[in-house]
N, C-alpha and C positions, 0 to 999 in steps of 0.2 A: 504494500500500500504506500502509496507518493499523498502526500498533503502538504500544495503548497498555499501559504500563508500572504499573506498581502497587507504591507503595510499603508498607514491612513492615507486614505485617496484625498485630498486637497482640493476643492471647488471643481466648476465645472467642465477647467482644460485638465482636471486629474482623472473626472470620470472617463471624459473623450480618451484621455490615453490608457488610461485601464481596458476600455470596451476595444478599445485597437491594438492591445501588445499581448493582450492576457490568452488569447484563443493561438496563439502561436506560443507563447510560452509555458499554456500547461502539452502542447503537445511534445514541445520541446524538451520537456521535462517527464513527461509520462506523467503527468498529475490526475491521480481518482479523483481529488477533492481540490477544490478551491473555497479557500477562507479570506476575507476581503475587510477590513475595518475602515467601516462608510461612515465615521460620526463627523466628520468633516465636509461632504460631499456636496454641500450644500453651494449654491456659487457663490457665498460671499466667505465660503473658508471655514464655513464655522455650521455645524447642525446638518440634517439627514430629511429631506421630504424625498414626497412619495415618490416624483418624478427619478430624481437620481437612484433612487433604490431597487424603482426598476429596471434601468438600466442596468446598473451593476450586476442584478440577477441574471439579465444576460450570459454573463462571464464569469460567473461565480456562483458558489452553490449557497453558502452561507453570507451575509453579512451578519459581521460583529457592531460593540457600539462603544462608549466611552462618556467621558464628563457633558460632552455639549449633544445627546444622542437626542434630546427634546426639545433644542433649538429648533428654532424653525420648523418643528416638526408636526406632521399630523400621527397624535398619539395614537391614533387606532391604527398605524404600520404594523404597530409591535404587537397585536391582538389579531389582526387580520390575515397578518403572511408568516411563518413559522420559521422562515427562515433566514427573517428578520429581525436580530436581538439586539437587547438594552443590555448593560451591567445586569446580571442576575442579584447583585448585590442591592438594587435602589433601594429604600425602604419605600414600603406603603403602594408596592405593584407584583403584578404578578408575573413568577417564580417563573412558569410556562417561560416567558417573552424572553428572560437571558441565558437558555437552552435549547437545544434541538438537536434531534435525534435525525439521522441521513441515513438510508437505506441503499448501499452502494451496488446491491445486490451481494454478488458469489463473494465479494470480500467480506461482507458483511457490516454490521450498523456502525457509525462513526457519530461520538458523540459532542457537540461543540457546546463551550459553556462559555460566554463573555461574563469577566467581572470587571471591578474599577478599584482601583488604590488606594486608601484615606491615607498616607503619609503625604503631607502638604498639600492636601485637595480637598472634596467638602467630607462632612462627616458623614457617609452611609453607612451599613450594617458591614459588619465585619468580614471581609472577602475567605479568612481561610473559615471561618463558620459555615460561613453559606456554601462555599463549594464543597465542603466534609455533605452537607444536609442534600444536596445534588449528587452528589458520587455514591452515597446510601440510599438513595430514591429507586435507582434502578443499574442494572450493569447494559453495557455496549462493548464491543471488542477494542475499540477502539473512542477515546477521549482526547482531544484539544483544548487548550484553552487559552482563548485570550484574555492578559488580563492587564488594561491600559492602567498604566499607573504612574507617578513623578518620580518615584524612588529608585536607586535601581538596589538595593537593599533591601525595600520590600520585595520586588521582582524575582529575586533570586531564591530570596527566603521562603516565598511560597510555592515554588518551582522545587525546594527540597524536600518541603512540606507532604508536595505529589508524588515528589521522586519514587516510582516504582506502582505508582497507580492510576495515574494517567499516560497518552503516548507524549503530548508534548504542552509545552506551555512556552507561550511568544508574547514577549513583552509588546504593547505598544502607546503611543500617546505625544515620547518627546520629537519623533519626526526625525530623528537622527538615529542611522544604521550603527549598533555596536558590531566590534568586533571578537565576540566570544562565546561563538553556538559553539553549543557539545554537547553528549550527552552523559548524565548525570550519573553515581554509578550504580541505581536501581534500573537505569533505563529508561528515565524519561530523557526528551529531544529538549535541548533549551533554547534562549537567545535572551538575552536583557531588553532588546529594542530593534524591532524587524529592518524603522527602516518609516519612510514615509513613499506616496504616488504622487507628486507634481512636479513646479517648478523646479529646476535646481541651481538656478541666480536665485536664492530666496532668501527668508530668515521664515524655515518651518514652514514653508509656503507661499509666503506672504511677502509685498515688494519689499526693501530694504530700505530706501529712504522713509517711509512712513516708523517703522519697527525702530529704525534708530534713533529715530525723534524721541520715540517711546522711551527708550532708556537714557538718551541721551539728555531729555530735555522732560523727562516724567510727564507728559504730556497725552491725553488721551486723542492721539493721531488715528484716525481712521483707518483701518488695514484693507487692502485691498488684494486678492490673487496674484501673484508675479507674472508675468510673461516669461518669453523665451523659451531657451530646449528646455525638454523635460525628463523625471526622471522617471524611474520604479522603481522600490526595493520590495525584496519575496526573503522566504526562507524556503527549502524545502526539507520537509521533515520524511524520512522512508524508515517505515515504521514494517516488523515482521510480523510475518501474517498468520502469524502459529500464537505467537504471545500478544500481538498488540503494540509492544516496546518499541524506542526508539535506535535503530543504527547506522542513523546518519543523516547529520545535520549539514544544509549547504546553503550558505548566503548567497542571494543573488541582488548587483547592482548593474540595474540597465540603465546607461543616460546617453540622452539623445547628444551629439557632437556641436560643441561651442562654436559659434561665429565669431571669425576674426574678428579682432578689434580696430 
């Protein structure tokens, strides 16, 4: 089994190049599964409606979700289409929306669980609770899970947490590809931070003269999507078909070729 992961897609030129790279690169890859974190996808950078969600489904089996998954969004996505999830962690929503169960056929059921981080982010229900209370709900051959977070210390910590009972768990949220997938030594597939899908002249997406007013001058400057070439970062996770476990983790960075200056 191949599950590749897709880091957050960034406004409307991130969905366009997901819906254009992705069907050649899970061939490219021999990917069963495509996992996709859309809580971005929205065109101003920020939040998930319906339009974009469809599309992505296009090219992807699952989307995930994160801090801004109810921006702009119409909350009946996550009750209507199953394969559309929020943090399973939110408090005061239902459990259903940041799980789903994927029927690959002869490989068998693949289970994705989006959570969210509370290390410098808002306070929800505790990530390693709730996915203990989702991993005892029911078994799958196979489990993913994303879980967008700030830290990368909590990212790891619950990654060891899983270690040897889920197949993998992929950091996502800071928009910046680490460099230390591997796998754990119970067998889970890791990555601290996938990686983000846009611009790559950006700050996280978004242009860079406005972003460094922001820090530069503390100033609530307006963010708008970058231009220019674009990127993708995936992970792929090939997981064994007898255990479910993780062996072998492979970073992918595609970016579109700079124009002279």
């Amino acid at each position: 089994m191949n599950i590749l992961c897709v880091g957050d897609v960034v406004g409307e030129r991130g969905v366009r190049f997901a819906c254009d790279r992705l069907p050649a690169l899970r061939r490219e890859t021999g990917a069963d599964l495509v996992v996709v974190n859309a809580e971005n996808a929205d065109k101003s950078g920020t939040g998930l409606r319906r339009e974009e969600a469809e599309a992505l489904l296009t090219v992807a089996d699952v989307l995930t979700g994160g801090n801004h998954s109810y921006d702009r969004a119409d909350e009946k996505l996550y009750t209507e289409q199953e394969r559309v999830l929020h943090p399973a962690n939110y408090p005061f929503t239902e459990d259903a929306a940041g799980c789903c169960l994927i029927d690959t056929g002869r490989l068998g059921t693949v289970r994705v669980i989006s959570l969210c981080g509370v290390a410098f982010m808002d306070p929800l229900d505790n990530p390693f609770k709730r996915v203990d209370a989702l991993l005892a709900a029911g078994e799958a051959k196979y489990t993913v899970v994303d879980f967008h977070a700030e830290s990368t210390a909590e990212k790891k910590a619950l990654a060891f947490h899983l270690d040897g009972r889920v197949s993998a768990v992929f950091g996502t949220h800071t928009h910046v590809q680490t460099a230390d997938e591997q796998v754990l030594p119970a067998g889970t597939g890791f990555i601290t931070d996938v990686g983000m899908t846009g611009p790559a002249v950006s700050v996280l997406g978004m242009a860079p003269e406005a972003a460094v007013m922001r820090q530069r001058e503390r100033r609530r400057a307006r963010l708008e999507v970058a231009g220019g070439p674009m990127m993708l970062n995936a992970a792929l996770f090939t997981l064994d078909d007898a255990t479910g476990l993780c062996v072998a983790v492979k970073r992918i960075d595609f970016r579109e070729a700079l124009s002279p200056p």
